[in-house]
N, C-alpha and C positions, 0 to 999 in steps of 0.2 A: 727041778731038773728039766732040761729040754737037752734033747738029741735034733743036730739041724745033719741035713744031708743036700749035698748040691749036686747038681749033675747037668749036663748039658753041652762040656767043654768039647776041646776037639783039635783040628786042623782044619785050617781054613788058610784061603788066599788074602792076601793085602786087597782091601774092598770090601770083602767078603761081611758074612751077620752070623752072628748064633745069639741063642735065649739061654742062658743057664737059670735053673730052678734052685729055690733051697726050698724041703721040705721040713715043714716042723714036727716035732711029736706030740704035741699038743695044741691049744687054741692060740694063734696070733692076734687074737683081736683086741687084748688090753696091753700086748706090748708097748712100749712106750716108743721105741723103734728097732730098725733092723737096719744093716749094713751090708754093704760086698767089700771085701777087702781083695787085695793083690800081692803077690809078692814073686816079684822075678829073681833069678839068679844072683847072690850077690846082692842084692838090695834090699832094704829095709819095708817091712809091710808100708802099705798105704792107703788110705781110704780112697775107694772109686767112688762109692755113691750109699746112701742113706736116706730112708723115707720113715717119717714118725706115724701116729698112730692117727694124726690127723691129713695125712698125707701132705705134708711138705716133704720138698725134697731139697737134698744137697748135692753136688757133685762135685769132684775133680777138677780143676782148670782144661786138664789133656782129656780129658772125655766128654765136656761138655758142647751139646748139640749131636751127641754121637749115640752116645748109650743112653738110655731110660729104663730108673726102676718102677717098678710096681708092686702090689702085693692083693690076694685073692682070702680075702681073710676066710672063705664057704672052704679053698682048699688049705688052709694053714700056710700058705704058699710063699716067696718072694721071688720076684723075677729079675732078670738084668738082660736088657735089650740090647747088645750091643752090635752097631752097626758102623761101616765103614774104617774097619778093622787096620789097625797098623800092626807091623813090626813089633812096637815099640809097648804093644798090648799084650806080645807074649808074657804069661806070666801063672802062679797058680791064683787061680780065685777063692776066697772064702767068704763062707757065710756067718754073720756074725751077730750078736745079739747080748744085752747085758738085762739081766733080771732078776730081783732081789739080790743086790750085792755079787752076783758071779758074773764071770764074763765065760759066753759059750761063743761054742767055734765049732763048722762043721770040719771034716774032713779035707775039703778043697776039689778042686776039678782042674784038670788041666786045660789051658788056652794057648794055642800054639797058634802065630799068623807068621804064614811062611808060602813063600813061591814055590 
């Protein structure tokens, strides 16, 4: 079992940055990887970005050069850097992770970019 919890979201301007955290319940260090998911109003989740246990990473087409993840395996942590914010980024964030056979999901955060 893992419990993820994210937090960090918010209101922010077009341009603008936030960091959102997921924290784990346990140790991240043998996961094999972790995820931020998204999903706006009406739209279908979708992967923003994913870092594995060896740190590669993947991204989004629409986020890529913008947002950077990371992960602090001393704080069970994963981060999502997201900078120079659109519109188009509003959405809820999740944290996400699959390990022995289950797929976890935190709660989500809200991401608002708005004038």
């Amino acid at each position: 079992q893992v419990q993820l919890v994210e937090s960090g979201g918010g209101l922010v301007q077009p341009g603008g940055s936030l960091r959102l955290s997921c924290a784990a319940s346990r140790s991240i260090f043998s996961f094999n990887a972790m995820g931020w998911y998204r999903q706006a109003p009406g739209k279908q989740r979708e992967l923003v970005a994913r870092i594995t246990s060896g740190g590669s990473t993947i991204y989004a087409n629409s986020v890529k050069g913008r947002f950077t993840i990371s992960r602090d395996t001393a704080k069970n942590t994963v981060y999502l850097q997201m900078n120079s914010l659109k519109p188009e980024d509003t959405a809820v964030y999740y944290c996400n992770t699959y390990q022995s056979g289950a797929n976890y999901w935190g709660q989500g955060t809200q991401v608002t970019v708005s004038s």
